[in-house]
N, C-alpha and C positions, 0 to 999 in steps of 0.2 A: 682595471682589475680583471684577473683574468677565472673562470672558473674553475679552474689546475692551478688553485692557490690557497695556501694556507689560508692564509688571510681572509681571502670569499669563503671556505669551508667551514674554518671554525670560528670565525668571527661575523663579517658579514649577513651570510645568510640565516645565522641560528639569531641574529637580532631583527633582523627584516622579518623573519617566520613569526615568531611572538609577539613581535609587536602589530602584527596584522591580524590574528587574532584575538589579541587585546584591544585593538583598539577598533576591532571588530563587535564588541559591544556597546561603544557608545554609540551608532548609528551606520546605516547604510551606506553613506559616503566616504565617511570616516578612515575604511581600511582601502578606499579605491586614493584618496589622496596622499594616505600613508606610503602605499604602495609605489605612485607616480614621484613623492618626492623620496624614495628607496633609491627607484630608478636613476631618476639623476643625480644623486649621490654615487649609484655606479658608474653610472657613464663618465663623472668628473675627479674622479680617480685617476684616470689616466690619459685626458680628452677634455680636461676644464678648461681650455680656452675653447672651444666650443660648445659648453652648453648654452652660451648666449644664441647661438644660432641656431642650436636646435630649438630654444624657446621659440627664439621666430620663427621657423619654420611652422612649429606647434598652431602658434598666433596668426600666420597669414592663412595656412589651410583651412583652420578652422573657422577665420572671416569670411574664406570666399564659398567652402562648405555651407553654414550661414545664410548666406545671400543663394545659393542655388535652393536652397532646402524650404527657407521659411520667406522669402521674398517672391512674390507673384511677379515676375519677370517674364518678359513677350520674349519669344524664340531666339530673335538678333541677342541682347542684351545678357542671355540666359549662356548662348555659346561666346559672347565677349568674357563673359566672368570666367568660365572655363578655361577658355584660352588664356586669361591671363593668368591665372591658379596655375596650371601644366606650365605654359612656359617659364612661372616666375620658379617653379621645382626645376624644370628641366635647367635654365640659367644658372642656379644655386650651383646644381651638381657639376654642371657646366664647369666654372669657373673655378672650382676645387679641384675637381677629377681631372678635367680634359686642356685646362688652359697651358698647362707646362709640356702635356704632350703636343699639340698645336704650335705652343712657338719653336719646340722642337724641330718639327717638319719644315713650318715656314722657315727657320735658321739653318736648316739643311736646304731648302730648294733654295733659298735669294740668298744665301752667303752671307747672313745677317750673322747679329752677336746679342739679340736680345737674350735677358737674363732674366727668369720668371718662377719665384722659388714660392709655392704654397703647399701649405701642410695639407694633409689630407686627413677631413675629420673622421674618422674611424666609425662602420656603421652607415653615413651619409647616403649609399646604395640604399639600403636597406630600408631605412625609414622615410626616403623620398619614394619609392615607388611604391611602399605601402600607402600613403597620400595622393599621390596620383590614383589609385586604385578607388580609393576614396570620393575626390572629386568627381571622377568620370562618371559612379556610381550615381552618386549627387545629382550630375544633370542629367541622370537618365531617369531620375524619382523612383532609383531604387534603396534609398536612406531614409530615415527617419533622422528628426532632430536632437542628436545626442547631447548631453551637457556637458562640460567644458573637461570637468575634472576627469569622464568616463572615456573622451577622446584623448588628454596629456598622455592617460594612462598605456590606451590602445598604442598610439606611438613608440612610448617611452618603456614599456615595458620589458626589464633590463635580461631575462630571460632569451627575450630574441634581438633586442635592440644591438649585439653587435656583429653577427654572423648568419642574421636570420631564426626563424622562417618569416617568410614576407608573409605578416598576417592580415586577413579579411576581414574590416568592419562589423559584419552581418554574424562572423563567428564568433569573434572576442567578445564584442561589445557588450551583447547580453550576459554572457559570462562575467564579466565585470560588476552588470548591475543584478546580476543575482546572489542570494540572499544564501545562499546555499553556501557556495564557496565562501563565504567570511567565517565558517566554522570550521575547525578543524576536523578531519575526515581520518582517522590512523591509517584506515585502510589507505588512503592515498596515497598519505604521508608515507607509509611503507613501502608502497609501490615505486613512490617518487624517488628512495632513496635506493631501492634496488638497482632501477633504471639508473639514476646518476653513478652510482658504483660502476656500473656497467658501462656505461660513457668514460669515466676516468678512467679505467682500467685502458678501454681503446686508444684512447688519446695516449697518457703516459707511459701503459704498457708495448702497446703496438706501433701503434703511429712516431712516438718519437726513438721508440725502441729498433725502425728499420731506418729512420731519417739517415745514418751517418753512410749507409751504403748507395745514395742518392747522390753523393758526389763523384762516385767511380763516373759517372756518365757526364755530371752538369759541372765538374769542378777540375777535369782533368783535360789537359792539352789535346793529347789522341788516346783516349782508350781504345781497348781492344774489341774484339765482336761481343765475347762477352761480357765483358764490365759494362761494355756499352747498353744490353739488353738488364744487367742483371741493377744497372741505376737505372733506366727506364722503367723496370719494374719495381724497385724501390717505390720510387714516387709514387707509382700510380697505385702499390699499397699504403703507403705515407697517406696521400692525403685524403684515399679511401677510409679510413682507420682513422684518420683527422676529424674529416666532417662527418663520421659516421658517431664519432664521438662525442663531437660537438651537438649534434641533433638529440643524441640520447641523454645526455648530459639539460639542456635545454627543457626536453620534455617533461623528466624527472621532478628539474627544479619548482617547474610551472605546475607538476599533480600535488605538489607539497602544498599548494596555495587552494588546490580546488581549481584549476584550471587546464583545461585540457589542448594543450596545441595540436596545429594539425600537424601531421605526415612529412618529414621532408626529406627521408632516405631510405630507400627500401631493396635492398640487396641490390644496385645498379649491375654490379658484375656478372650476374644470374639472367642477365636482360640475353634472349633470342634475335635481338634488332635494336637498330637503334633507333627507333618508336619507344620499343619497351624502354630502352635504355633512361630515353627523359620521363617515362612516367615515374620511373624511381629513382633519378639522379635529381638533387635540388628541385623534387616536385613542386613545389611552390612559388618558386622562380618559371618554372617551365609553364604551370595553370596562371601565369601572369603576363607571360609572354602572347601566349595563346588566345587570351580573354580580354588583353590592352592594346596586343598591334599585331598579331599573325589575320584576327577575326576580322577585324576594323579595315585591314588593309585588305579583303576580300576573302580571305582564305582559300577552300578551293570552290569557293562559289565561282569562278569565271573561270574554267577550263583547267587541263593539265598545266600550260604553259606559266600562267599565271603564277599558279598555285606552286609550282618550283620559284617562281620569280619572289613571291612571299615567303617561302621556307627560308632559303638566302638573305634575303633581309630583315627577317625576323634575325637569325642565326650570328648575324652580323652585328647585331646589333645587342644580341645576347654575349655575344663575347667581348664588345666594348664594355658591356655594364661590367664586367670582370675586373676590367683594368685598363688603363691608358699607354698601350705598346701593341706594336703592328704583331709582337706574337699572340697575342687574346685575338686580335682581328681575323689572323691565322686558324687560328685553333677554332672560332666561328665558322668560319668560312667550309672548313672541312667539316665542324659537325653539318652546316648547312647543305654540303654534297652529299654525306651520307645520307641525309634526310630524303633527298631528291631520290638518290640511287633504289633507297629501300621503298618511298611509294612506287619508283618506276616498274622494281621487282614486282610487288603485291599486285600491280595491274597488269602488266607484260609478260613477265616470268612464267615459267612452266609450274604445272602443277606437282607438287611433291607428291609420289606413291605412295600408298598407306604403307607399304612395308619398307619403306624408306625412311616412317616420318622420325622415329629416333636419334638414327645416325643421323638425318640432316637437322635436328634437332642439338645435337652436340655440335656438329659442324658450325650451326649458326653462333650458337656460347660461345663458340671458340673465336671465328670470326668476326661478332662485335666486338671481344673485348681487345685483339689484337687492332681494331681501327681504333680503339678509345686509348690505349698506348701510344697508338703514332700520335695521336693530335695531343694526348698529355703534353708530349715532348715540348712541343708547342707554348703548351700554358706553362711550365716550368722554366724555359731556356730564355736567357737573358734580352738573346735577340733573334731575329731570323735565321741568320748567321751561325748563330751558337744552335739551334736546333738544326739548322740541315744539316750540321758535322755531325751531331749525335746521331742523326735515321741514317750518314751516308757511312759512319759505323757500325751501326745497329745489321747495314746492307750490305758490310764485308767480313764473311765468312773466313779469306785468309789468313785474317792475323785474330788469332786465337791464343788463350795464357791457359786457362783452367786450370791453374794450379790448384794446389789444398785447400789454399784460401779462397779462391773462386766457388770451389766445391761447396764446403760450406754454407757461402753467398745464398749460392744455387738454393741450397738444400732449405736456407731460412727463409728465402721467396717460396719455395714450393710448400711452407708450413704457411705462411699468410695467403698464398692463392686455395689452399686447400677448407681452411675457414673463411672465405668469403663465398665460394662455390656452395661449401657443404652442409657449414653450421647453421644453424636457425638462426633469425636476425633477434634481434632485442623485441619490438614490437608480436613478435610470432610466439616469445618465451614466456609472455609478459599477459600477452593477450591484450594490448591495448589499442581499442576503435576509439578513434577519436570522434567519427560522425555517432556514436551512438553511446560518448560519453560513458566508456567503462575501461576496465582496464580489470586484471588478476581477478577475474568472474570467478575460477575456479579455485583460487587460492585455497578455502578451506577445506576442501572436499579431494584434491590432489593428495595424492600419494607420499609425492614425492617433494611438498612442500618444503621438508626440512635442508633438500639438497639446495632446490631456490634459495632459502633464506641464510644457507652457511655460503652459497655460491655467492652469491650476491654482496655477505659482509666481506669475502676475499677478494673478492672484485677491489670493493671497496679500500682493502686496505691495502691490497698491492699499490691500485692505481695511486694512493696517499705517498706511498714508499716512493714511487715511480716520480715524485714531480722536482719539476728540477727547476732550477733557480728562476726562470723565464723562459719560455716557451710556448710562445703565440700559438694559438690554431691558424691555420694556413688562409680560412677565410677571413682572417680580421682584416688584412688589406685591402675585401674586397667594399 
């Protein structure tokens, strides 16, 4: 089920909403079990052969969680349970995600013909690494022991369960078992539905409103310089506006509930470097990368050398969690040199003038987002192959069309780059802190309340106008 769907809008969620706080009066557990079997009701809409698996997943995490948390276990015994917990997620993911890419390569280097056809359960990313995050917490005695129904939930919770944000035990959890959230809140409710308007509108307004001009680049034999640049930039507002959507949309749904997710998109385009860049792109993927194998494997506690040596294999490893094809590997790899490039700058580089620092201020806006273009290419294109035609298009000026239609083109990338640089992001309009659990403070005391609240239902019912028969967000794959 998707949430750019009838059917989620006006059926699903207005029955999951009431009935979570109706049944938010017969007791405290009541709307958290309500909730988690919501969940898997969503998830098995379009993924019911695998809610079995995600039970187990549910069920071995929370044994081996269990045994770290509440069993007095000597050091050896304590990192066996670990390692079995982690490797028995990493194997799951393993053998869903990575196994068809793997006999791939082996059927490419030995001349074999093995034949290896598995589904990929949707989400799978998502709710393994939020488990892993979990455990490791576990054997560091930084958990408490949760109850069964308040963990299903934390997992299954269908708001992020398909596209993110990878959520943290320590944030949700109490959220879940507070007393608060099982009452309906209008204000939030109100908030929640502005935010969600605001998310559909991105998604079916924008996002799949630039999608068909994404083939000039990824769908055509030889495009020209500019088809070439002007479907490059397609995408890279495509699935800005995708998962810019999806985040907002997510958020929304979860303040209707009294719950507040974190952060997981914050103007990435607006990013000076690409530092800044991953603090606002898929934050939550990035503060996980960072806190589960960038830190673990040293970070830059042991030298320069090192510490590029960990950027790269973090980066590498964040582009495999994307997908199973050597262009995600790609597209790591390069964010992984940037990373390396811009600490080398920060230490080595010349200092910028104060009266420079403007211009080189725009310079640098300009210059991250054209590296996050090149490497999109990358995460869009079918294969290596298919991406190096598009950059070695992208990199020939001779052959040029710009005709009418190009023009055009041109002109409706220059209206989507122009609201992603200039406009205020949703979280900014909205005023929503998730670390301090508010949102729309100033709602009533605002002026210009009634533009929000007419803005907000147009949003609303554009984005409703806008939805079209089926039309994945671009992270469901991942």
């Amino acid at each position: 089920m998707l949430f750019n769907s009838y059917s989620f809008i006006f059926i699903f969620l207005p029955i999951v909403l009431v009935g979570y706080f109706v049944v938010g009066r017969i007791g405290a557990r009541a709307p958290v079990i309500w909730l988690a079997l919501a969940s898997l009701v969503f998830y098995s809409f379009s993924n019911w052969p695998f809610v079995a698996l995600l039970l187990g997943s549910i069920a071995f995490n929370y044994l081996v969680g269990w045994l770290l948390i509440s069993r007095r276990l000597r050091a050896g015994p304590r990192f066996a349970v670990l390692t079995l917990g982690v490797t028995g997620d990493l194997l799951t993911l393993g053998i869903f995600k990575y196994a068809g890419f793997l006999v791939a390569n082996f059927n490419a280097v030995f001349s074999t013909s093995i034949a290896v056809n598995i589904l990929l359960p949707v989400g799978i990313s998502f709710y393994t690494f939020t488990q892993i995050a979990f455990l490791v917490d576990a054997y560091r005695g930084k958990v408490a022991h949760y109850a069964l129904p308040q963990y299903a939930l934390f997992v299954t919770y269908f708001p992020h369960l398909i596209a993110g944000p990878i959520l943290h035990h320590s944030d949700m959890i109490p959220q879940f078992e507070s007393a608060e959230s099982k009452r309906p809140n209008p204000h939030l409710i109100l908030c929640g539905l502005i935010i969600f308007g605001i998310g559909l509108f991105k998604k079916t307004g924008l996002a799949d409103g630039i999608q068909p001009l994404v083939a000039l680049a990824f769908n055509q034999a030889a495009p020209s310089f500019d088809q070439a640049w002007i479907g490059a930039l397609a995408y890279t507002f495509q699935l800005y506006f995708d998962f810019s959507g999806y985040s907002d949309m997510a958020i929304g749904i979860s303040l209707m509930f009294g719950i507040f997710l974190p952060l997981n998109f914050n103007s990435p385009y607006k990013a000076a470097s690409i530092i800044d860049f991953w603090r606002r792109w898929h934050m939550t993927l990035s503060q996980f990368l960072r806190d589960y194998l960038y830190i673990p494997l040293g970070g830059n506690r042991h030298g320069s050398v090192l510490r590029y040596v960990n950027l790269m294999i973090t980066m590498l490893l964040g582009g495999l969690w994307h997908g199973a094809a050597w262009t995600f590997v790609a597209w790591g790899a390069l964010h992984g040199l940037y990373l390396c490039i811009n600490h080398a700058w920060i230490n080595y580089g010349p200092p910028i003038p104060a009266r420079l620092a403007r211009p080189a201020g725009v310079v640098a806006v300009l210059l991250t987002f054209l590296a996050v273009v090149v490497a999109w290419v990358f995460f869009r294109a079918d294969s290596l192959a298919s991406a190096l035609s598009v950059l070695s298009d992208m990199a020939d000026p001779a052959r040029i069309v710009f005709g009418h239609t190009e023009m055009v083109q041109a002109a409706l990338i220059a209206i989507y780059a122009a609201i992603a640089w200039f406009a205020p992001n949703t979280q900014a309009i909205m005023g929503y802190d998730h670390k301090n659990r508010s949102v729309g403070e100033n709602f009533s005391a605002w002026r210009a309340r009634p533009v929000l609240l007419y803005g907000g239902a147009a949003a609303f019912a554009f984005g409703v106008l806008g939805i079209q028969q089926h039309s994945e967000f671009i992270y469901f794959r991942f």
